[in-house]
Structures are given as C-alpha cells and as structure tokens.
N, C-alpha and C positions, 0 to 999 in steps of 0.2 A: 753741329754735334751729331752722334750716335745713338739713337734714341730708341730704345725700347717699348713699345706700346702695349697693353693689356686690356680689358677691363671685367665685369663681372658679372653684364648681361648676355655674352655671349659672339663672335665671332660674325654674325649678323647682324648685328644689332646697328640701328641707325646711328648711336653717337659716337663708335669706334671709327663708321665712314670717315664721318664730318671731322672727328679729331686728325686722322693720318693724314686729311685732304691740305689741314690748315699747314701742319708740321710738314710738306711734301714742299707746301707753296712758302715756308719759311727757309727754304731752303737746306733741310737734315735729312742726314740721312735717314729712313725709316725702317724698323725692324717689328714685325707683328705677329705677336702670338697672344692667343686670346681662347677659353674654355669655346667650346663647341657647342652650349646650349648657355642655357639660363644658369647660375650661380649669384644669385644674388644674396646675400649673408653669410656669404661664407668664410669672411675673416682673415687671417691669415692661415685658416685650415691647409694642409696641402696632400692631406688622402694617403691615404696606405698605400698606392703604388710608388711612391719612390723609393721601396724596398723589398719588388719583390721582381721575381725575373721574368714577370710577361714584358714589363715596362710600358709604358707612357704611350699609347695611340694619339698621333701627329698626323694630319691630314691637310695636305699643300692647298691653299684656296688663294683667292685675292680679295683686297680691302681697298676700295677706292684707287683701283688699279693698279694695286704694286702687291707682291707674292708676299704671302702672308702663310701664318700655320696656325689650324684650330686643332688646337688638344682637347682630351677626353683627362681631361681635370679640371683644377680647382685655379682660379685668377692667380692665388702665391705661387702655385706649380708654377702656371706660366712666366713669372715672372721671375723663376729659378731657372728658369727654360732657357730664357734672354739671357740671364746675369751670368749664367756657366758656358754661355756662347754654343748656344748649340745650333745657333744660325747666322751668327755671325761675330765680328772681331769683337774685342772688347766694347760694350757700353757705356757713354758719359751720363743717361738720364734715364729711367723707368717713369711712363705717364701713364695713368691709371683712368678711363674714361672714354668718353663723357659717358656719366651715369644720368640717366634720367629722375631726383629723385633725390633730394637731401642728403648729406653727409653728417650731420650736425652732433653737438656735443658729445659727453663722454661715450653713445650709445657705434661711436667709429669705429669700437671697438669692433663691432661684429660685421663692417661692410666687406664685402671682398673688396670694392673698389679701392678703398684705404689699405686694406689685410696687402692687398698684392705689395704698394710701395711701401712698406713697412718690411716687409721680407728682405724686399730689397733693398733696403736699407741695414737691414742687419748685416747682407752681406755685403756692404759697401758700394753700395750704390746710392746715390742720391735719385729723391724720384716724388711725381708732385700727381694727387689723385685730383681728378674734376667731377664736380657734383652738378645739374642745374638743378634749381628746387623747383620742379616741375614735373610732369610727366612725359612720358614718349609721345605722349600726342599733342604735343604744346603745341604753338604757329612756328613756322620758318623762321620769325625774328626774334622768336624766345628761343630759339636754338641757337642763331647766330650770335645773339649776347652773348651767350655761353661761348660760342668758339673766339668770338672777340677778344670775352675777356680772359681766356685761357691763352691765346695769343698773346694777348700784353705783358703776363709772367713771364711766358716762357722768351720771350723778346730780352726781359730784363734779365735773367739766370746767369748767362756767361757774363755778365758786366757786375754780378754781385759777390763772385764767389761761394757761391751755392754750391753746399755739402749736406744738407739737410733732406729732409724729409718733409713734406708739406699736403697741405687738403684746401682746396678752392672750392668754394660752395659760392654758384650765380645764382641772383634771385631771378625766378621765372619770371621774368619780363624784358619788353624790347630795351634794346641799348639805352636810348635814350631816357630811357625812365631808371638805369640805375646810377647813382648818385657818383658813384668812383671804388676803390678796394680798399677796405680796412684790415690790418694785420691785427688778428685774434687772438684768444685762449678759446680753449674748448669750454664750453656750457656744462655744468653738470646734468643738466637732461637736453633733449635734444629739441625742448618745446613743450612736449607733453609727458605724461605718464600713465605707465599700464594700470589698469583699475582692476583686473582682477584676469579670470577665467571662466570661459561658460561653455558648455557641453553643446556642439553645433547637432551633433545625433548620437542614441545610443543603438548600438551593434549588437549581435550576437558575440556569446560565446567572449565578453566581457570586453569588447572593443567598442571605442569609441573615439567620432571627430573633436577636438577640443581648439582653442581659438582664445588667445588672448582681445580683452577688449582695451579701448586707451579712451581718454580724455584731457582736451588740451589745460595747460599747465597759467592756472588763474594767478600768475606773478610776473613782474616785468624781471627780466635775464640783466644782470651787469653789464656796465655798457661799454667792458672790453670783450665781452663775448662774441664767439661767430653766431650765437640764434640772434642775440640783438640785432650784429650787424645788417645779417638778413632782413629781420623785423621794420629796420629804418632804410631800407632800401640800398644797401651796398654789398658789392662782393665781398666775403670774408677767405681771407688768407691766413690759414692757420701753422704754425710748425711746427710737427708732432716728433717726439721722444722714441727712439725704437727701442728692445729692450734694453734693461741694465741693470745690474744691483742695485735694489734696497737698501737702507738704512737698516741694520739688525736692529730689533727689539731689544729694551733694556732688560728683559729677563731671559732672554740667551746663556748668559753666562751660568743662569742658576740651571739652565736646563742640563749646560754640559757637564755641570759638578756634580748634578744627580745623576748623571749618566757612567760616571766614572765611579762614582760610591757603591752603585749596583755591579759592579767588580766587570764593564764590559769592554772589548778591546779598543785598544786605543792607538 
C-alpha cells in the first residue's frame, strides 16, 4: 500500500520514527508529512492558511531515513497535504501516530492524532490513528507494544476491506502483558472528568494563567468501551464516524412555518 503518515507531536517526535520504521519494514510505500512542532489537541482544526496567498511553509527533512515534509500547520493540514497528493500519487491509507498518550473516549474529539484521520476520511481516505496510553518516556518495550500492535492492524487492513476510519489505543505496557485487541465504541468520558477551573496567577492589567483541574471518574466504563478495554488490559480498536447529517429535530417543521408567516423569502 501507499500510505500517508502524520501525527500531532510534531515531525521529530520519537513515535512518528518508530511508526514509518515498522511500515518501511512492512514493505509500503511511505509518504511523510507531519506539523513541525508540537500540536497536540488540535482536532481536526486546519488553520487559516489554507486560504490565503502566503500558503503553507513545507520544509524537506527525513523520518527514520526516507524524505519526509514538516509543515508549519496543523496534523488535518497535513493530512490534506497527503490526500490532495502534493508528494505523491494517490493514497490507499492516512496513519496518524504513534501518539504518546491516550486517545480515549468521546474527548477524540479534540486529538489532532485522531482530527488528522478523520479529515481524511472526509475526503475519502480511509486512515487508522495510534495512541500508546503511556508517555514519551515509557521503556523501549512499552513502545514496541505499541508498534507491534499497530503492526497487526495494519497487517490485517488489505485482507478486510477497510474503508473506514479507525483509533488504536495500546495499553502502556510490554507485549507480553497485553491480553489481545478488542473492537470498541467510544466511552462517553475518556476516564476521568474536569472538576472545575482554578486561576494558576493573576496578572496585571486583567490577565491571568488559568488551568482546568480533572479527577478520575469513580465508575466502571461498559464493557464494549475502549477505556474498559484498556482498563482490563487489551488494545482497543475503535471505528469512528466522519462527518454526516443528523437526524432533524421534530420541531424543524414549526420552525420553517414561522419562518414563512413572518412574510421571508423563500
């Protein structure tokens, strides 16, 4: 396959290495573009330049030894970057990662790691983001879990007819300690929940640091969730929705009838 890689810590980041290293040695082609710094929540935001006429600063680099491009935007740019072929022929897959760092429930919404293949998916791309639940400083074989088991997916993808759109969350821990991959729904919280806001210092001149605070979420998660999954020790394989219409509202109709009685065009 033709495979587009992104992700949304940045162009240097240790898990975009290890991901293109595994995909090089699966034998795909590899295609790499990736923000040029840190972006981490930024969704499928994709920034006000793709509308205006400086355009898009692209900077040729390499990623675990094969030429690569880090952009001065946002993880969904880049992966508008790939999908509109502006480094190469058409793409069969957009993969988002490795994020150091949960993916989990409904809170996806605001990962770039996820934002990116979700874009991509809008525009007909199928494309699967990797999460470890870990940090960047984990050990070598809590990393390689992750590339393992992000390997085993993408092993299975051309044998399944995959057209979807998907989120892999590995539990930070060695191979050996995770039990196998469960296919998910997403969690309506991610674990935990915000408790509130607290004012980290107050500034002159009416500024001020502010900080949400969280604490973890005193309930067991249903046990088709991906936080459970994670909770009982397996990878969770999620497959996410890109956008689409709604259901209208059953008071629609009275909205459009007051809308026409106030005598406005139609």
């Amino acid at each position: 396959m033709r495979i587009g890689v992104t992700n949304d810590d940045g162009i240097a980041a240790p898990g975009i290495a290890r991901l293109v290293n595994a995909l090089v040695g699966l034998g795909h082609e590899v295609v790499v573009c990736a923000p040029q710094g840190e972006m981490s929540g930024a969704g499928a935001s994709t920034g006000s330049d793709l509308r205006t006429r400086g355009g898009i600063e692209v900077v040729e680099t390499q990623v675990a030894g094969i030429r690569a491009y880090g952009a001065a935007a946002p993880p969904a740019t880049c992966a508008l970057l790939l999908v509109r072929g502006a480094f190469s022929e058409p793409l069969d897959l957009i993969v988002s990662g490795i994020n150091p760092g949960q993916n989990l429930g409904v809170t996806v919404l605001h990962s770039g790691t996820v934002g990116a293949v979700l874009t991509a998916g809008n525009f007909g791309v199928p494309g699967l983001a990797i999460s470890m639940c870990a940090g960047a400083e984990a050990d070598e074989e809590v990393w390689d879990a992750s590339v393992a088991m992000a390997t085993l997916v993408l092993e299975h993808i051309p044998d399944s007819g995959h057209s979807g759109t998907a989120s892999l969350n590995v539990p930070g821990r060695p191979l050996a300690d995770i039990k196998g991959i469960r296919t998910t729904i997403l969690d309506s919280t991610p674990g935990f929940r915000a408790t509130g806001v607290e004012t980290l210092r107050q500034l002159d001149n009416g500024r001020m640091h502010l900080a949400f605070t969280y604490a973890p979420l005193e309930r067991e998660s249903d046990p088709e969730t991906d936080v459970r999954a994670i909770a009982e020790g397996y990878a969770s394989l999620t497959w996410l929705q890109t956008i689409s219409v709604a259901e209208r509202p059953h008071w629609t109709p009275h909205l459009e009838a007051a809308s026409a009685m106030r005598g406005m065009a139609t």
